[in-house]
C-alpha atoms as an extended CHARMM CRD file, in Angstrom:
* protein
*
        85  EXT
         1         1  UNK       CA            109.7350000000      -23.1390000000     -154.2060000000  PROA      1               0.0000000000
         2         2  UNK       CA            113.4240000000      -23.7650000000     -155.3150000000  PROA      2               0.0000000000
         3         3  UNK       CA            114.5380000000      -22.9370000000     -151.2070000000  PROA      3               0.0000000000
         4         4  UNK       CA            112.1440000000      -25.9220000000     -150.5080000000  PROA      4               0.0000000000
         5         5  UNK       CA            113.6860000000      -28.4160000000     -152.3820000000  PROA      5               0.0000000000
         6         6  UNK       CA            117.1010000000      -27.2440000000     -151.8600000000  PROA      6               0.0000000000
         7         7  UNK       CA            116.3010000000      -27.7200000000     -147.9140000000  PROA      7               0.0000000000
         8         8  UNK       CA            115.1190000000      -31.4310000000     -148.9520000000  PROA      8               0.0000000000
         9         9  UNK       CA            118.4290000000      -32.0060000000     -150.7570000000  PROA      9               0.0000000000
        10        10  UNK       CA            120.1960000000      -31.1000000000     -147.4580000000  PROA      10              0.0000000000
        11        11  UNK       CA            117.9380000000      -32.8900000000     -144.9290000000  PROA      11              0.0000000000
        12        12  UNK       CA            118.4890000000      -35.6440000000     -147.5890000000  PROA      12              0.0000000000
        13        13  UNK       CA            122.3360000000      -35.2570000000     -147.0050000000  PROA      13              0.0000000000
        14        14  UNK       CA            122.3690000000      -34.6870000000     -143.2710000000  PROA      14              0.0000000000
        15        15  UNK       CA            120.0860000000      -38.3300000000     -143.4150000000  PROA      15              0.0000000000
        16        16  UNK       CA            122.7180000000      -40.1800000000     -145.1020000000  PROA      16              0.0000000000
        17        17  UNK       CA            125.4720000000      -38.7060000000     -143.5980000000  PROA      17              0.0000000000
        18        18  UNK       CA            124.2610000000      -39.3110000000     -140.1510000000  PROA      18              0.0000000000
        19        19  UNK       CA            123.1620000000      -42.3910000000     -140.2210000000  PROA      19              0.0000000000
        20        20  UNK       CA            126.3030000000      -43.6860000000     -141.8920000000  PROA      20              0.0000000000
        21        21  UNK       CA            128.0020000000      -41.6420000000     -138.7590000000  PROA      21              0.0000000000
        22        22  UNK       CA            126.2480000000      -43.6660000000     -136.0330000000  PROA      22              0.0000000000
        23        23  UNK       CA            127.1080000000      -46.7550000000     -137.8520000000  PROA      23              0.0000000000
        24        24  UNK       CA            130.9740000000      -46.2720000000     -138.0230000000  PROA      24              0.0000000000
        25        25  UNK       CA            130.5900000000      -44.8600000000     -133.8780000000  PROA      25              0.0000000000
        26        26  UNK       CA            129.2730000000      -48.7470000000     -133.2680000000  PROA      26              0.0000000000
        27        27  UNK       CA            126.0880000000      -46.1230000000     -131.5090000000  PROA      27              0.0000000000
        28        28  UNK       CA            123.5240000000      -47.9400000000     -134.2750000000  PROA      28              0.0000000000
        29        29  UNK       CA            123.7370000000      -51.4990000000     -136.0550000000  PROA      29              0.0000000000
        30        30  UNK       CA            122.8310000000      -52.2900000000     -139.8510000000  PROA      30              0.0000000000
        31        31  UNK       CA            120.1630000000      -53.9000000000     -138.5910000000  PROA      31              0.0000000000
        32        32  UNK       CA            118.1540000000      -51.3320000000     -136.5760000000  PROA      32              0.0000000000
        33        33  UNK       CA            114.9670000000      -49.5960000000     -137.8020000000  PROA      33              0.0000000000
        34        34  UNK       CA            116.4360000000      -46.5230000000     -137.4150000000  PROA      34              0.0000000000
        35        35  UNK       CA            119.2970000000      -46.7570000000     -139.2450000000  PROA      35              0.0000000000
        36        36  UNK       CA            117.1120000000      -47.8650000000     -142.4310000000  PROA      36              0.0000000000
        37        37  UNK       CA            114.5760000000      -45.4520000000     -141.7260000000  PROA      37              0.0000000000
        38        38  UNK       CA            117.2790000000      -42.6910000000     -141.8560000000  PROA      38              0.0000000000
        39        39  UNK       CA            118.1560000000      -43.9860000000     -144.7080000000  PROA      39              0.0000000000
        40        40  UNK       CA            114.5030000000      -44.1360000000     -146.2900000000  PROA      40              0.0000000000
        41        41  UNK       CA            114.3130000000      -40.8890000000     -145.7790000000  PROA      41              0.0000000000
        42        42  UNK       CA            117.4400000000      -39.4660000000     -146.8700000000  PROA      42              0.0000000000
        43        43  UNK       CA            116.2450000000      -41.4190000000     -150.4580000000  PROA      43              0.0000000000
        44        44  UNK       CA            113.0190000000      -40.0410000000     -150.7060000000  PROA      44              0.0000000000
        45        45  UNK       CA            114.4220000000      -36.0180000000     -149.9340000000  PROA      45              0.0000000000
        46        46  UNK       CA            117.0470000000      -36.7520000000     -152.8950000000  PROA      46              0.0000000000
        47        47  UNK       CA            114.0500000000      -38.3970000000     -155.1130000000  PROA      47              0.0000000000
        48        48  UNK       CA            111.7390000000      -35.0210000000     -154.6500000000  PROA      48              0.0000000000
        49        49  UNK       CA            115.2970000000      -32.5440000000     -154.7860000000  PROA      49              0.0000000000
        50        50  UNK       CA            116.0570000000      -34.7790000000     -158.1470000000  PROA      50              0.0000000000
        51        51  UNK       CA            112.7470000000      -34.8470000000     -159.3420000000  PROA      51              0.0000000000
        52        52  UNK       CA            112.5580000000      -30.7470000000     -158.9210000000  PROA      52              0.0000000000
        53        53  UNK       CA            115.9950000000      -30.2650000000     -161.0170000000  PROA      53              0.0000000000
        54        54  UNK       CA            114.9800000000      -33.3620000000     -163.2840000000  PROA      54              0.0000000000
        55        55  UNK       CA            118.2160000000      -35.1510000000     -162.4940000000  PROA      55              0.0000000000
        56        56  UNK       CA            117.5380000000      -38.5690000000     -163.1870000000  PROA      56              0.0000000000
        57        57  UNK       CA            120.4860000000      -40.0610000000     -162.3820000000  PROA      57              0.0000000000
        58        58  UNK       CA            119.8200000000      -38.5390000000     -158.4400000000  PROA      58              0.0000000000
        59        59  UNK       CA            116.4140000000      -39.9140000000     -159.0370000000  PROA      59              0.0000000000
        60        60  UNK       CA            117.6640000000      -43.3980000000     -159.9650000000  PROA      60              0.0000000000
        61        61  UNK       CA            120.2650000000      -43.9320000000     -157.5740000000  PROA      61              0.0000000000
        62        62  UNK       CA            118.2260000000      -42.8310000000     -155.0800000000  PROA      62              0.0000000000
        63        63  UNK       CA            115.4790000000      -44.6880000000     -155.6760000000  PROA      63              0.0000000000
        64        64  UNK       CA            117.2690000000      -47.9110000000     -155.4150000000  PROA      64              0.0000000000
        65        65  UNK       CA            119.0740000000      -46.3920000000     -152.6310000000  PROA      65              0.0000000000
        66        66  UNK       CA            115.3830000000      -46.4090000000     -150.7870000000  PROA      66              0.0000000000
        67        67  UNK       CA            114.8710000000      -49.7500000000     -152.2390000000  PROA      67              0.0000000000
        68        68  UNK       CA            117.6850000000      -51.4880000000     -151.0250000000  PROA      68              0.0000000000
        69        69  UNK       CA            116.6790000000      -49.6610000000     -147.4110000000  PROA      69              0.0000000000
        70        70  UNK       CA            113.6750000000      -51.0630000000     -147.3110000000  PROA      70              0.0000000000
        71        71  UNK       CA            114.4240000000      -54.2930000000     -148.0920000000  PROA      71              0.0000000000
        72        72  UNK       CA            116.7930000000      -54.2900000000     -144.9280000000  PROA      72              0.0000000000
        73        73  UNK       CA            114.4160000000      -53.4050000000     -142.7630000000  PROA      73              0.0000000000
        74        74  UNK       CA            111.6300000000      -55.8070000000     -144.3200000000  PROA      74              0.0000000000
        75        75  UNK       CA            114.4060000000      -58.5980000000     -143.4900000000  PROA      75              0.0000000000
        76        76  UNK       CA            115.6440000000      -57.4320000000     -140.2070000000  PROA      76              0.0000000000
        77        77  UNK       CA            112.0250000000      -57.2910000000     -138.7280000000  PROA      77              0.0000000000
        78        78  UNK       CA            111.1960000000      -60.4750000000     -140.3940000000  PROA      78              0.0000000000
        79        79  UNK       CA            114.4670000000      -61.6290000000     -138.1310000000  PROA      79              0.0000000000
        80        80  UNK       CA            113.0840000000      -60.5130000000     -135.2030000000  PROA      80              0.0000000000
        81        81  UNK       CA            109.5950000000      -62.0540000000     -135.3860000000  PROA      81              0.0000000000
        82        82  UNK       CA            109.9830000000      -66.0450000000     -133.7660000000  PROA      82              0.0000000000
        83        83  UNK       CA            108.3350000000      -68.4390000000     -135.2610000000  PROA      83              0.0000000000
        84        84  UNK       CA            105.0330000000      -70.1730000000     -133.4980000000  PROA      84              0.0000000000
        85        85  UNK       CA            105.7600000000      -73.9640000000     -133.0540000000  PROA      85              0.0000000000
């Protein structure tokens, strides 16, 4: 079970990293889906690795981390959507 989590810590990492990647390479924008779904994700893999090793500070920072992710992409497809006149 521990080789499980440990994998989700890693996909967790290899999510943050790569999405923060593609933003510096101009390839994605802070305001694509993808970019704050790669970031969703890479919160929620540190949230289970934390929760498995009960590090709560992981947990926490993660969890706003995911938070604050979601919130972009609430706002950035809220952007996108024209409104009916």
């Amino acid at each position: 079970m521990a080789v499980f989590f440990e994998t989700l810590g890693w996909l967790g990492t290899f999510c943050f990293l790569f999405s923060y990647f593609m933003l510096i390479k101009k390839k994605w924008s802070s305001h694509q889906s993808i970019y704050h779904w790669f970031n969703i994700l890479g919160s929620v893999f540190f949230i289970m690795n934390g929760a498995y090793y009960s590090a709560w500070s992981v947990i926490f920072v993660n969890f706003a981390w995911g938070c604050i992710a979601v919130y972009g992409l609430m706002k950035d497809q809220g952007a996108t959507k024209k409104p009916q006149q």
